[in-house]
C-alpha positions in Angstrom: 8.7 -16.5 7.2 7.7 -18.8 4.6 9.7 -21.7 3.2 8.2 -20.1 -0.5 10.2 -16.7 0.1 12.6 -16.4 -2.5 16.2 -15.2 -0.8 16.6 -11.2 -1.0 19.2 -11.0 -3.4 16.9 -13.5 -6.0 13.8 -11.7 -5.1 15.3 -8.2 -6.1 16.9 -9.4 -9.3 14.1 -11.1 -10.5 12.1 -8.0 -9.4 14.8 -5.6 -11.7 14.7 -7.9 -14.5 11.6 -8.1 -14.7 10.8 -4.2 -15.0 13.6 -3.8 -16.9 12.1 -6.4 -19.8 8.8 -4.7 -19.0 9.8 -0.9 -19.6 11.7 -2.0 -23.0 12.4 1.3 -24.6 10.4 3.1 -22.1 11.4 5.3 -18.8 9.3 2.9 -17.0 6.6 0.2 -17.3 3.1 1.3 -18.2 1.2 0.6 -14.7 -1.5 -1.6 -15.9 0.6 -4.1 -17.9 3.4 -4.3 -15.5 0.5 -5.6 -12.7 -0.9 -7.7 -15.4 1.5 -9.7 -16.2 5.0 -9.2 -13.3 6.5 -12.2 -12.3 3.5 -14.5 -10.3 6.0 -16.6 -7.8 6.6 -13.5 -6.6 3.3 -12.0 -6.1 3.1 -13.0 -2.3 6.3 -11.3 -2.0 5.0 -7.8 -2.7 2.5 -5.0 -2.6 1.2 -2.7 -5.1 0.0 1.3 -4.3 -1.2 3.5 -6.0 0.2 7.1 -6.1 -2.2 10.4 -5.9 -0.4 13.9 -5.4 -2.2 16.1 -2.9 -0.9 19.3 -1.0 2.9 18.4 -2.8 3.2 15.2 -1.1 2.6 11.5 -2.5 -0.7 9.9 -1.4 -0.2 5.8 -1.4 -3.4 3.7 -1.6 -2.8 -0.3 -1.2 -4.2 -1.7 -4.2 -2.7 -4.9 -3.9 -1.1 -6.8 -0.8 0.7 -10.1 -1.4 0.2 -13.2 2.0 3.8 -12.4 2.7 3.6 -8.7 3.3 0.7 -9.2 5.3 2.1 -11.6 7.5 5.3 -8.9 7.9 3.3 -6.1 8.5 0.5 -8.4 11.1 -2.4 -7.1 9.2 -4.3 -6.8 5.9 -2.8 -3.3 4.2 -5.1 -3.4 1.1 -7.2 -0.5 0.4 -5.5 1.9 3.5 -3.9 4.8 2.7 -0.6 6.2 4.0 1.8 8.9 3.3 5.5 9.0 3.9 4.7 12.0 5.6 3.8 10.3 8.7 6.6 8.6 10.3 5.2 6.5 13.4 3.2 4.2 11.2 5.3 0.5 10.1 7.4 0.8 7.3 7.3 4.4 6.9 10.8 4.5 5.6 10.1 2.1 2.6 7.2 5.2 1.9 9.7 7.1 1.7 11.7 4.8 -0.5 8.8 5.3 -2.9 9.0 9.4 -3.1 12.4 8.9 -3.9 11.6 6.6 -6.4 9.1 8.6 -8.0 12.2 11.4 -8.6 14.5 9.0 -10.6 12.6 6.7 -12.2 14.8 4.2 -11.9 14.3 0.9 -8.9 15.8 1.4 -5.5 16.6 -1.3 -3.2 17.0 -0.9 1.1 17.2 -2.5 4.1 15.6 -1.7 7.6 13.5 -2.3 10.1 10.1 -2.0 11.9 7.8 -2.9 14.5 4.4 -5.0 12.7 1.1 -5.2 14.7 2.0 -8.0 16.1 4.8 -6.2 18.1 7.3 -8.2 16.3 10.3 -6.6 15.2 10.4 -7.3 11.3 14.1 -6.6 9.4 13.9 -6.7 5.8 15.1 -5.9 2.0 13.0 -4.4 0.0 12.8 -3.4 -3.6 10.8 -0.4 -4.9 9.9 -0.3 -8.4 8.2 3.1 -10.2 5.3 2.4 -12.7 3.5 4.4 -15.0 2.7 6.2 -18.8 4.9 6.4 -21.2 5.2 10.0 -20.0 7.2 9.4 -17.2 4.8 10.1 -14.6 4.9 7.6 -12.0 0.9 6.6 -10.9 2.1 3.4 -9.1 5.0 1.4 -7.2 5.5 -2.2 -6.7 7.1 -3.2 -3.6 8.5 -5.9 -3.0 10.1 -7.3 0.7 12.2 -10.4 2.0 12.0 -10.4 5.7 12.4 -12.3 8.9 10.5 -11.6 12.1 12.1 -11.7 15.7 
């Protein structure tokens, strides 16, 4: 793990605070400005997806994969789709983190762990943000993830 990595507790604060300004009066940040403009010592701390509906389950596309979550995960995530529906890929939990997300519009945070590419066993924190319209309906999720590889 990088010596840049901001400590869990800092990373998901600044992460909260951040969406919180963002949203202002709103049930949650509009998408585009949120990625625009979030917090940039952060951005190799997290990844960006975009959210599609398809047979009533979520549909995640990488749009956006910060150096840190690449090194976590052993491999470049942007532009691959995944769905919490399938459970044997890495980090399937934090997928589903996101559908729950998408329910209460409000941030989650967890803790867990997986097995990267690399065969490395990766625990981490992460902290899942919804994004959106001003409608309330969620079309992406920042996500972002302190972690330690053993």
């Amino acid at each position: 793990m990088s010596d840049k990595i901001v400590s869990e507790q800092r990373l998901v604060n600044r992460m909260i605070a951040d969406w919180e300004r963002m949203r202002g009066d709103n049930p949650i940040p509009d998408a585009e400005k949120y990625k625009n403009s979030a917090v940039p010592d952060l951005r190799d701390s997290y990844f960006i997806v975009s959210i599609t509906s398809m047979d009533k389950r979520n549909i995640y596309k990488y749009e956006y994969v910060g150096s840190e979550i690449k090194k976590a995960y052993g491999r470049e995530l942007k532009g691959e789709v995944a769905s919490s529906a399938v459970r044997n890929v890495p980090g399937s939990q934090i997928l589903q983190k996101i559908d729950k997300c998408i329910e209460t519009l409000m941030p989650l945070t967890e803790e867990g762990q997986f097995v990267n590419n690399n065969n490395k066993i990766v625990r981490y924190r992460s902290c899942v943000l919804p994004l959106g319209r001003s409608d309330s309906v969620v079309t992406h999720a920042v996500v972002g993830l302190s972690w330690k590889a053993f």
